[in-house]
C-alpha positions in Angstrom: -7.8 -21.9 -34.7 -7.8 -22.6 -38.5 -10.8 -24.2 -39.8 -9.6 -27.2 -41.3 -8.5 -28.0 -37.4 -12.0 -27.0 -36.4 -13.5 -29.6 -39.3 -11.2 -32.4 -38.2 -12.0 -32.2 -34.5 -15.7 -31.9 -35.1 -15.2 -34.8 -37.4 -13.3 -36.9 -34.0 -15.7 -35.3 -31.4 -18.9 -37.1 -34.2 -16.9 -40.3 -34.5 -16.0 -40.7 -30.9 -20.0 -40.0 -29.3 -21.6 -41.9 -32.2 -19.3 -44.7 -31.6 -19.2 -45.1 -28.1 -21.6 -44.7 -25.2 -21.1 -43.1 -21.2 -20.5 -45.9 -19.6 -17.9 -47.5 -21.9 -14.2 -47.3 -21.4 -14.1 -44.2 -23.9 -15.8 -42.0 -21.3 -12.3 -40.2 -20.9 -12.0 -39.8 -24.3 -15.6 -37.9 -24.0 -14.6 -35.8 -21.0 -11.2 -34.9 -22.9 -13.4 -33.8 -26.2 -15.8 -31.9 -23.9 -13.4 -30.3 -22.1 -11.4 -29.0 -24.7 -14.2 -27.8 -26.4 -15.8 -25.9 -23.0 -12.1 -24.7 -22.7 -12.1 -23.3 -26.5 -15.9 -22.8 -27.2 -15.6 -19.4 -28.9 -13.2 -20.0 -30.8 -14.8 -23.4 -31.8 -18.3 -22.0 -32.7 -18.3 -21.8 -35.9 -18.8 -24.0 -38.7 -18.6 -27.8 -37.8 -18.5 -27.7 -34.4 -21.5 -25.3 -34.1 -23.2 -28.1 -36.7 -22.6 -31.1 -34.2 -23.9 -28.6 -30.9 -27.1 -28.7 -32.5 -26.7 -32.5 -33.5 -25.1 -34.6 -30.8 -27.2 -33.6 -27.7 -24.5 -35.9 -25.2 -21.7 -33.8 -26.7 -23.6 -30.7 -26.4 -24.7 -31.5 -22.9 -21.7 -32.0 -21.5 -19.6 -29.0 -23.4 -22.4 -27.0 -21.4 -22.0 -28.7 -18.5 -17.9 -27.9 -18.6 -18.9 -23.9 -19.7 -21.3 -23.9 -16.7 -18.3 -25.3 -13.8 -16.4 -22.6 -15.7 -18.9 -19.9 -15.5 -19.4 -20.9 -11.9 -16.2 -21.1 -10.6 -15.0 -17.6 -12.1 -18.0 -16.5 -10.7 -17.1 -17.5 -6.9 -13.5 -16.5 -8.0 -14.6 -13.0 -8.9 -17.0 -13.0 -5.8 -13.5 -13.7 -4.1 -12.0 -10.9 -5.4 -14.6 -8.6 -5.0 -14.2 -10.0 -1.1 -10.2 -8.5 -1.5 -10.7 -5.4 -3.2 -13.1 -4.6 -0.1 -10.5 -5.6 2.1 -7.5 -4.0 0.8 -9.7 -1.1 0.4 -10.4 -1.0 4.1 -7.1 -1.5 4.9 -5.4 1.6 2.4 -8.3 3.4 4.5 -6.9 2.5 7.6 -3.7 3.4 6.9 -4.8 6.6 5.1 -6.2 7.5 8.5 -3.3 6.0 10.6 -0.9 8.7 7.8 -3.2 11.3 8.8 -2.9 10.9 12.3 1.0 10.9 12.2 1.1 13.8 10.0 -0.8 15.9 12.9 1.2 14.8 15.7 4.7 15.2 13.5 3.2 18.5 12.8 2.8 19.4 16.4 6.0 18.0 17.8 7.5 20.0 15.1 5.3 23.5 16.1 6.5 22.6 19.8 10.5 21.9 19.1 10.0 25.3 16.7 8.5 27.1 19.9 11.3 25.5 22.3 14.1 26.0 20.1 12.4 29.8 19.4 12.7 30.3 23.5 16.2 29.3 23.5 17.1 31.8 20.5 15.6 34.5 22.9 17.6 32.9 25.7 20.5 32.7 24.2 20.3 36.2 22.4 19.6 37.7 25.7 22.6 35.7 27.2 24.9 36.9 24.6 23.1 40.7 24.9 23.9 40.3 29.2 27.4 39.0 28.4 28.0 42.1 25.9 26.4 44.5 28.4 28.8 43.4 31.2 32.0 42.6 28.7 31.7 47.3 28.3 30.7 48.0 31.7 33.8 45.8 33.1 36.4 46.8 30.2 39.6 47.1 31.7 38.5 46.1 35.2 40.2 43.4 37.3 38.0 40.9 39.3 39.2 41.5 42.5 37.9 45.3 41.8 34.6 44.2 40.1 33.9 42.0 43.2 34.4 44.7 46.1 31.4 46.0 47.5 33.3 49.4 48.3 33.2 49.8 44.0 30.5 51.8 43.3 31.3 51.7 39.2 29.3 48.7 39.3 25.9 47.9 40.2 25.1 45.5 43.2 23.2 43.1 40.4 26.2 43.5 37.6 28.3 42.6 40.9 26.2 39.7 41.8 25.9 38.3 37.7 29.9 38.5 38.3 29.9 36.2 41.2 27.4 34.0 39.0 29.4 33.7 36.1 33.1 33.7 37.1 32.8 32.3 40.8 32.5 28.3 41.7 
């Protein structure tokens, strides 16, 4: 704010509260003046203004009585975001924890589907390695001849993984 602005509203605030009294119909005008200036005190502190604190003890009472609901009601708003910070604190805590807790059981389900699939590599290599085993000991053979019990070029159990595999 300039200072000529500051001069003329300390001029209006002196005219108005030497002119009228609290219970006149200019009260409003008072609470307007009062208000602005709790609204705009630092920037109105200087000069003038500052002249008619010290002067015109109504005005001055009731700017401090604005600055003071100010004061107090950022207080209780700060108090009430002090109040939310705790919360939402508690609550990223909370969900900190609840994160930690899926991360362990992802991590085992994970460890057990790597163990499970890891058995069924083995079974599946050893499948293959049994299928391989029996695809050079029956080269060449015909069923009928693998399945005899009189053929002794086959084993009873490479007889009876025959039956297993290729029989309903």
């Amino acid at each position: 704010m300039d200072s000529v602005f500051i001069s003329e509203f300390a001029a209006v605030i002196r005219h108005v509260y030497e002119n009228t009294d609290t219970d006149g119909e200019c009260d409003a005008m008072r609470r307007l003046l009062s208000q602005f200036s709790a609204l705009h005190f630092l920037d109105l502190m200087t000069g003038d203004v500052e002249v008619l604190i010290t002067d015109c003890g109504d005005f001055a009472t009731e700017v401090m009585r604005k600055i003071k609901e100010r004061l107090k009601n950022s207080e209780e708003s700060s108090e009430n975001l002090s109040e939310e910070v705790c919360d939402t604190k508690a609550k990223l805590h909370e969900w900190d924890e609840e994160m930690s807790a899926l991360k362990k059981s992802s991590e085992s389900t994970k460890n057990t589907l790597q163990a499970t699939i890891g058995k069924k590599d083995i079974e599946i290599w050893n499948l293959k390695s049994e299928v391989q085993r029996l695809n050079k000991n029956l080269a060449g053979t015909k069923l009928d001849k693998l399945l005899d019990p009189e053929n002794s070029t086959i084993s009873q159990r490479d007889r009876n993984k025959c039956k297993q595999y290729f029989l309903p």
